[in-house]
N, C-alpha and C positions, 0 to 999 in steps of 0.2 A: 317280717317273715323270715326264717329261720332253713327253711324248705324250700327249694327250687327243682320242679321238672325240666328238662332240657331234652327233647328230643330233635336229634341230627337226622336231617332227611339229604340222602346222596341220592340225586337224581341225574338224568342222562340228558342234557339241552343239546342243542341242534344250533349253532352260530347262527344269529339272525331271525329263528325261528318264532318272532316272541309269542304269539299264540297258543301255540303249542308248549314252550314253555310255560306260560300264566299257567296253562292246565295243570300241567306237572307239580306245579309247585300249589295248585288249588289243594289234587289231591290229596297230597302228600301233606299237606298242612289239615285238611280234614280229617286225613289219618289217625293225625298226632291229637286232635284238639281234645278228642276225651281225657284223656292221661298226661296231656303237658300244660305247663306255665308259658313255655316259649317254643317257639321250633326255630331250628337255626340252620339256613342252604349255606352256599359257598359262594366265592367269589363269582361274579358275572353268571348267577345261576340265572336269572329271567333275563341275560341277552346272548347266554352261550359264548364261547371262546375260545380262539383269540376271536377278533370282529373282526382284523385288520381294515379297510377304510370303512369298512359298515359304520364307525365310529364316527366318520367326518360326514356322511351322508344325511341332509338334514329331514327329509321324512323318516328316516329311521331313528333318528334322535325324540322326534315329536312321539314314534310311536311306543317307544321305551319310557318316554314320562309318563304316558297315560297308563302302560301297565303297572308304571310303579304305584300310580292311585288305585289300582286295581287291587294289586298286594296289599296295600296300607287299608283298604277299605272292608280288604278282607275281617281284619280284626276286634271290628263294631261288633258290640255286643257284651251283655256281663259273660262271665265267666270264658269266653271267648282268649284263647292265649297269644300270647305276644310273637313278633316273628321279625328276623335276622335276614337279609338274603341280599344279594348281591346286585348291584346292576350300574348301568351309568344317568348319569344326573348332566341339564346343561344348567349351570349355576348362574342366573342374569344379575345376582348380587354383586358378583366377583367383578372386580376392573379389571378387563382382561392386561393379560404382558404386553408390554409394547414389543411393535416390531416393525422395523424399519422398513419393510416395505408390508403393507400388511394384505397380502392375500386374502381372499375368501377362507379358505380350507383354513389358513391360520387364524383367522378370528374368529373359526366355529372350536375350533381347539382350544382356544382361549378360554371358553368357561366351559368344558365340558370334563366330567371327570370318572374316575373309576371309582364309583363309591359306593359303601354298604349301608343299610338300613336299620334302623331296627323301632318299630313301631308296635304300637298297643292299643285297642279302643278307638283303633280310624283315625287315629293321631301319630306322626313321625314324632319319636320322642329326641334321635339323631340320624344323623347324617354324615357318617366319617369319608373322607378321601383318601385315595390314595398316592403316599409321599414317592414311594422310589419306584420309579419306572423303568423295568427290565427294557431292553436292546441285545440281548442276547439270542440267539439261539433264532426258535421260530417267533420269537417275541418282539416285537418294535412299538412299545406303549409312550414310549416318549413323542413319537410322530403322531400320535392319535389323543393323547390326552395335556392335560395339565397336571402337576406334581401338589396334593394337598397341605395343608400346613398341620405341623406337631398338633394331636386335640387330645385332650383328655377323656375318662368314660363317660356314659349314660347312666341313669337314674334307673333300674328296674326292678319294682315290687323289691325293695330296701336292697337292692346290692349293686354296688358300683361296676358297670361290664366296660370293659374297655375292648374295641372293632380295632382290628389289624390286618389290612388285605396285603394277604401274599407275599410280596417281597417284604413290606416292610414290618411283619415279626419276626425278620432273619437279620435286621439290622439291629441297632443300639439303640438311637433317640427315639422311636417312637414305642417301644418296654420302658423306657428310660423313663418320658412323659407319662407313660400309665402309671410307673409306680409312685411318681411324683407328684402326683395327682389323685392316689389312695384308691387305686382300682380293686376291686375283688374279685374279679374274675376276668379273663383275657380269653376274646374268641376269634382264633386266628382261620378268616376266608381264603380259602385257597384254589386257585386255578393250576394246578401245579400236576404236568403231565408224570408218566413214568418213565425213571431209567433206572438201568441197574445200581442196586443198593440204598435206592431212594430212600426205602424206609426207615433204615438207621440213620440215614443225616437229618430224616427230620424228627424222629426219636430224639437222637442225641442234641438237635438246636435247642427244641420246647425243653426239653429235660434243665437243659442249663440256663434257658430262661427263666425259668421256676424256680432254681438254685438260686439266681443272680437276684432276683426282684421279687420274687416271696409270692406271687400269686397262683393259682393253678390256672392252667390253660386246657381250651377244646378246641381241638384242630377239625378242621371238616375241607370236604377238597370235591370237587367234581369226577363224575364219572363217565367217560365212554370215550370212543376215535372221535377225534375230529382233524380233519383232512390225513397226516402223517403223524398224531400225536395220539397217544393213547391217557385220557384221565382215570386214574385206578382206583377216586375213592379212597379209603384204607385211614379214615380219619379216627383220631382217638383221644385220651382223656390225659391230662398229666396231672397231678394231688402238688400243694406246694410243696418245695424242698426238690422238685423233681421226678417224684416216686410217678411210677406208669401206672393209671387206673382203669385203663382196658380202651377196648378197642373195636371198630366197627372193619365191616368185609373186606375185599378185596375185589378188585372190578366189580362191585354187584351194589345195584341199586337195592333201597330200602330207605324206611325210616326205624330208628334206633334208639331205644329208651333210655336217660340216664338219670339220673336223682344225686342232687345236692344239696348239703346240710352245712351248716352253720356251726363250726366244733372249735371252741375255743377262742372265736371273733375269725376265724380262718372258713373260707369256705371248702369243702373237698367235694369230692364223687366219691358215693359210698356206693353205688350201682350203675355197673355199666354193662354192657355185650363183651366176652374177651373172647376174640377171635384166633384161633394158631395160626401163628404168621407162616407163610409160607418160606421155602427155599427160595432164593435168587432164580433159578435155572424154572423154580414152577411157577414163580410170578411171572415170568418173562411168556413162560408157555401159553398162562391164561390171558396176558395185558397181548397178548399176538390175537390170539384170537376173537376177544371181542373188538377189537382193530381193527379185522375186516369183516367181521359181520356188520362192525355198525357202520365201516365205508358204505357197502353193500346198501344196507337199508335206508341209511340218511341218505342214499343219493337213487335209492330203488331199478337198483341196479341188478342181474344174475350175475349168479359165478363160475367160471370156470379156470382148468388150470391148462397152461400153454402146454402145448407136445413138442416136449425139451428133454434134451437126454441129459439129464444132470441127476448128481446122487439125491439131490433135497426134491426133487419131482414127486414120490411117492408122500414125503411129507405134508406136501402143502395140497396133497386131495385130503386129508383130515381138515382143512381148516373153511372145504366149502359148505356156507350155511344151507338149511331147507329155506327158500323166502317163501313168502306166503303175501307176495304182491305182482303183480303186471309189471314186468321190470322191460323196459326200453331198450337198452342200454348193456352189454355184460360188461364186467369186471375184469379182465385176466390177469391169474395170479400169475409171479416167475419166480424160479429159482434162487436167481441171484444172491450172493453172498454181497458181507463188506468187504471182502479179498476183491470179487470179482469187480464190486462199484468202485476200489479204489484205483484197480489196477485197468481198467477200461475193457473189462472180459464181458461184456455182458450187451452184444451188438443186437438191435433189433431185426431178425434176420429172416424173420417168420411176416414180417410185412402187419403186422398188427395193428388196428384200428382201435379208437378209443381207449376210456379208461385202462391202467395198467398198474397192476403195485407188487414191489418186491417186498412179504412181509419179513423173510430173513435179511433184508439187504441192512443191518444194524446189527446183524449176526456176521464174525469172522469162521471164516470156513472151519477151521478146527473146533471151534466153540460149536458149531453143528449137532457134532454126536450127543453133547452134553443138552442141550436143546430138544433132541428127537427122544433122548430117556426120560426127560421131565411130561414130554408130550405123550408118551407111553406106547413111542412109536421104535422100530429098529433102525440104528445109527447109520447115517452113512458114510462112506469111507473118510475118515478125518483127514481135512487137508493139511497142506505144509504149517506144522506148528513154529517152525523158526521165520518163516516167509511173516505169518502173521504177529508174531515178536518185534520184527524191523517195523512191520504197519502199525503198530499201537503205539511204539515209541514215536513214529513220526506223524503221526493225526493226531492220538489222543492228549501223547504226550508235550508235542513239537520240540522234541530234544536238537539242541545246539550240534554241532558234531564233534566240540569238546565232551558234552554230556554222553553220545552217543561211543566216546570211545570209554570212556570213565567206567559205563555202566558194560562193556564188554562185547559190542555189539562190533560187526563186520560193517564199515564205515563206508568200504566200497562197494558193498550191495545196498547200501540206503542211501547213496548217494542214486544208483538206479530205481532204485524203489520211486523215491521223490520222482525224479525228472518223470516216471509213468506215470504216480501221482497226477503230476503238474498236465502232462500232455490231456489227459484224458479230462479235464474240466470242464471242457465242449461237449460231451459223450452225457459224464451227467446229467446238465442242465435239461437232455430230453429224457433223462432216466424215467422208469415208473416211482411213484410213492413207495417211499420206506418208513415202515413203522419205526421212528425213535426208542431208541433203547438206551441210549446213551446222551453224552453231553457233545459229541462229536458227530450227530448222523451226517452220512457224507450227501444227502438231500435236503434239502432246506434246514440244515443247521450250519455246516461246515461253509462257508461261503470266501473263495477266491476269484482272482480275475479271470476273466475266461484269457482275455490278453496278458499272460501272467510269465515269463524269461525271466521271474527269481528260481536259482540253481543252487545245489550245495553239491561244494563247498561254494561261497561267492565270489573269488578271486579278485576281493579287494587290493 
């Protein structure tokens, strides 16, 4: 075969939720079946993500196998197409790692893994793992999974697909091993929330993957909030050599058509969706917004906004949804800046119960106004631009205070900057949720000791 349909379904799962996922992914794969050869989800699409210990929990494990027969069984039948999708696997082949004292929870770790599918005809054709397990950020896969080994591609209707979850098509050996191994095509799963700029660094990875090892690649990635993470979808096509062959939405579920041909012994995309990418400051506006609608909703919750005299108040009434459920529970949205969360401005003072989220707190005060014009809202008063210059270089950047004089900065306001920093670490830990926007959110990304008298300078 010469021809390959590929349609990429971005859907919205719920961590945990796996019924409701199965559906998702029934639909969406019924969608596609008229007009595709294969449909292809994203990483951890039928368990949602992150799991954090949903992972180690073992009725949740038995329940995620059964869905995966569910998925796999989906695909009986002639003409019936093939399907790609995410989930985790407990492998009882595997000899688990030893471990010198071995816990329960570490020997349910031991064979369990992050791995993608891809089956045809009610039959797993493979079963990839995943090799490098992120601990960064809101990620901690290394405490919940095992680390897969190098695998070469799968066999599908004559073209060699070679599976690469998330981190590792950002790495070397396992591109390395596809090309090594005469892959034709590279389909990178991805669970991969939004920050700013995102789209160019993974533009530019697949790009030079494709330059480096000759195959074309289809990225696909998950869609929606989950807890302080926004998934943006925005998955696309790369032709070998690197050339960009289009591109599917941004925050927005669907399933997406694309057609591959066989030109030369090389496979490309000769038809795809090409979406206009948006500006930074409008990604930012939209990945806010379905953030808290879908906090709101995955947790069926109302919304409302605190009565706080702050410039960004008028803001965050655009961002309350219409629900259309019996909601228990409200939501309050706050003000709050990254100025305000770094510098411990932001006291709970109104006596507030339950849920709380600051979705600017991943936004610095001055970056505001740039924020309320993408939102297509009027700016408010921009805070201290130099105040938030010292904050980037010391969170985002963790400048030294050789680097900090180097680069021209006033050494003895960041030397105060930090020590607020550092005091207010307590203050956070009961912050509301902050929509990540960044590599640095100061709420479950940035993480220091709450007991923490490191000082700059250090007076060694």
């Amino acid at each position: 075969m010469d021809q390959l349909r590929i349609a990429v379904a971005q859907i919205n799962p719920i961590a945990g939720d796996i019924s409701r996922n199965l559906e998702l992914h029934i639909a969406a794969y019924e969608e596609a079946a008229a007009n595709a050869d294969l449909v292809v989800f994203a990483e951890s699409s039928l368990t949602g993500y992150p799991l954090g210990d949903l992972a180690l929990h073992e009725q949740f494990l038995k329940d995620c196998m059964h869905a995966n027969d569910r998925l796999v069984d989906l695909t009986e039948g002639e003409g019936r197409p093939g399907i790609v999708f995410g989930s985790l696997i407990v492998d009882d082949s595997v000899v688990p790692a030893f471990y010198a004292y071995a816990s329960k929870h570490r020997r349910m770790k031991g064979v369990t893994y992050n791995a993608a599918f891809l089956a045809e005809n009610g039959e797993v054709l493979g079963k990839r793992y995943k090799r490098s397990l992120p601990t960064f950020g809101p990620f901690d896969e290394a405490r919940w999974f095992e680390p897969g080994p190098l695998q070469g591609p799968v066999m599908f209707r004559g073209a060699k697909i070679g599976l690469q979850i998330c981190d590792d098509a950002w790495r070397e050996d396992g591109p390395e091993t596809l090309e090594e191994t005469g892959t034709d095509l590279m389909i990178a799963l991805n669970g991969s929330g939004y920050t700013a700029d995102i789209m160019d660094q993974r533009h530019a990875a697949m790009s030079r993957l494709s330059q480096v090892h000759g195959f074309p690649i289809i990225y696909t990635n998950l869609v929606g909030g989950q807890d302080g993470m926004v998934f943006d979808g925005g998955g696309f096509c790369i032709n070998p050599g690197g050339d960009f062959a289009g591109c599917f939405p941004l925050a927005e579920t669907g399933v997406f058509n694309t057609r591959w041909m066989r030109v030369e012994g090389s496979w490309r995309c000769v038809s795809a969706p090409k979406d206009e990418p948006e500006t930074s400051w409008q990604a930012a506006a939209k990945v806010i917004r379905l953030g808290v609608a879908d906090f709101a909703r995955k947790n069926r919750l109302s919304v409302e906004v605190a009565d706080v005299a702050h410039p960004a108040t008028e803001m965050l009434k655009t961002l309350v949804p219409i629900v259309d459920w019996k909601a228990g529970n409200t939501l309050t949205l706050l003000p709050w800046s990254k100025t305000e969360l770094a510098l411990g401005e932001f006291e709970n003072l109104h006596g507030l119960d339950g849920p709380r989220m600051a979705p600017f707190g991943d936004v610095y005060s001055s970056d505001l106004s740039s924020l309320a014009e993408a939102m297509g809202e009027d700016a408010p008063p921009v805070g201290n631009t130099e105040t938030d210059r010292q904050l980037k270089a010391l969170i985002e950047d963790e400048l030294c205070i050789d680097s900090l004089e180097d680069e021209g900065f006033r050494v003895e306001a960041c030397i105060d900057l930090w020590k607020r920093i550092s005091v207010s670490e307590y203050k956070r830990r009961s912050a509301p949720v902050v929509l990540r926007l960044s590599q640095r959110a100061l709420v479950g990304d940035r993480a220091y000791p709450l007991t923490n008298r490191y000082r700059l300078p250090s007076d060694l």
